[in-house]
N, C-alpha and C positions, 0 to 999 in steps of 0.2 A: 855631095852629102857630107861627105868629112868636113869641108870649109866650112858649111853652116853650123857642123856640130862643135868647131874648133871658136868660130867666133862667135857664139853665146856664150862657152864656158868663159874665155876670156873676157867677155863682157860680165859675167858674172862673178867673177874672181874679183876685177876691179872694184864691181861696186860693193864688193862685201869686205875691202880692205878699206875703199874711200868711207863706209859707213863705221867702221870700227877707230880708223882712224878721225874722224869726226867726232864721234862720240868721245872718245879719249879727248880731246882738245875742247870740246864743248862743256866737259863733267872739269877740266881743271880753269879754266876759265871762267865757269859761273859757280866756282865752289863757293864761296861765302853765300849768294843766292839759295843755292840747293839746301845751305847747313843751314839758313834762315827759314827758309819754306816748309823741312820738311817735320810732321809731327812727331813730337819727344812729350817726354814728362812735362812739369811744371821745374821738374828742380834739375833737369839736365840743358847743358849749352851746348850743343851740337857745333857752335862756332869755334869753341875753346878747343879743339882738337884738329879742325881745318885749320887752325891757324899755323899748323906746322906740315901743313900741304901746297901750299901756292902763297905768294903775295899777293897784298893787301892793296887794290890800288887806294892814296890820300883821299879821294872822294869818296869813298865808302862810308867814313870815322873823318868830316872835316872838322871836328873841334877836338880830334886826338893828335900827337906824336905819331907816327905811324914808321917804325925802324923795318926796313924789309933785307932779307939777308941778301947775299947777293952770292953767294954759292949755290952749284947744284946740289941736291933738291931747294927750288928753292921756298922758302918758307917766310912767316912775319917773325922775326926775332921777338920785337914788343909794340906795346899798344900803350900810350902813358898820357898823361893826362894831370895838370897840376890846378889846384882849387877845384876839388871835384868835390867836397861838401863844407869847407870852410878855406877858407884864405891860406894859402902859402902849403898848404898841405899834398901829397904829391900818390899817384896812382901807378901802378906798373901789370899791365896784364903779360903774361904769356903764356903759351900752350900749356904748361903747368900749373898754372895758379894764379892769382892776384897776390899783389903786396900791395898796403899803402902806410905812409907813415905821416906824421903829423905838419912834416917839414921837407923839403927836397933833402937838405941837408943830413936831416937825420935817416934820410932813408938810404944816400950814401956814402953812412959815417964809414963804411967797407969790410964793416966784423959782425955774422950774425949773431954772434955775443951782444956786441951792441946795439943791435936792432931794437928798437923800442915800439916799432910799427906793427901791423896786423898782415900774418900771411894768410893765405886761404890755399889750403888747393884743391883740385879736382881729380877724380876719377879719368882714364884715357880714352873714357869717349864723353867726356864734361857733364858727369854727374857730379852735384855737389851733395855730399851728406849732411844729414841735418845737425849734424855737430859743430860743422866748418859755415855752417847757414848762419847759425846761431852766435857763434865766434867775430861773423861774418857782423848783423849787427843790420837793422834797416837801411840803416841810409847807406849804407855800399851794397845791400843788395835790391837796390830801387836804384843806384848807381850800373850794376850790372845788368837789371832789366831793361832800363833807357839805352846802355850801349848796344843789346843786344836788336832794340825795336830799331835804332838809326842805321843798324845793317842792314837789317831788312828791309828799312826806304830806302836808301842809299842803293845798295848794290846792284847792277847792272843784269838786268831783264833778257834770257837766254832765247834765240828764238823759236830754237826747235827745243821745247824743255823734255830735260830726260830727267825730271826728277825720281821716278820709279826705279831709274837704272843707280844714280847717289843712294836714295835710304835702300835698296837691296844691300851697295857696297858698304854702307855704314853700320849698316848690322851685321856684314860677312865679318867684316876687318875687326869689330867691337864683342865678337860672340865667342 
């Protein structure tokens, strides 16, 4: 009787580390999916704040720059993108904010003195206020909502989804 009671617990133990440990690997793996999927405001980007949780695979964003850090934790350093509403003009997202300025050049003249470009930034779970919306200006934020829909086609379809168990954690970590 002890054998059979020894090897269910053991069989039970396993599978409750092999599912936690799944889960953990499945939740950082399909995090861009999960921040694309799950429901938010109209003025917040749930992506803008994953991007300083896992890397970015280039197939995600294939018409961005995609810089991924390569330290633990690792995270997307930046997202960047040049002609994104007129010619020669140059884009920089990170988990912070957007910058764009009129020219690559001017955007790294290296002084934010000198910065002549438009910063935007975000709240730390990617709300955008309607101050910095406005700042923000149509066409970079119909620039932001186009990046945001190509993640959502793009990104890599988890099999067993545990979206419920992401927006629980997204509202823990943002609350």
């Amino acid at each position: 009787m002890k054998l059979k009671t020894w090897f269910w617990t053991l069989l039970s133990l396993i599978l409750i580390v092999g599912a936690f440990s799944y889960g953990a690997n499945n939740l950082g793996k399909y995090n861009f999916y999960y921040a694309t999927h799950m429901q938010h405001p109209e003025d917040q980007y749930p992506f803008i704040p994953a991007l300083g949780m896992t890397n970015m695979p280039k197939s995600y964003l294939p018409n961005y720059k995609i810089l991924n850090g390569s330290k633990k934790p690792l995270s997307v350093i930046s997202v960047e993108k040049g002609n994104v509403i007129k010619h020669g003009d140059y884009l920089m997202l990170t988990r912070n904010g957007i910058s764009y300025a009129f020219s690559k050049a001017q955007f790294f003249k290296g002084s934010q003195i000198d910065y002549d470009g438009i910063t935007i930034d975000f709240s730390e779970d990617g709300h955008l206020s309607s101050s910095e919306k406005k700042k923000m200006g149509q066409n970079l934020y119909s620039t932001l909502n186009n990046m945001q829909d190509e993640l959502k086609r793009n990104s890599d379809r988890p099999l067993i989804n545990l979206q419920w168990i992401y927006n629980w954690y997204f509202n823990w970590l943002n609350s």
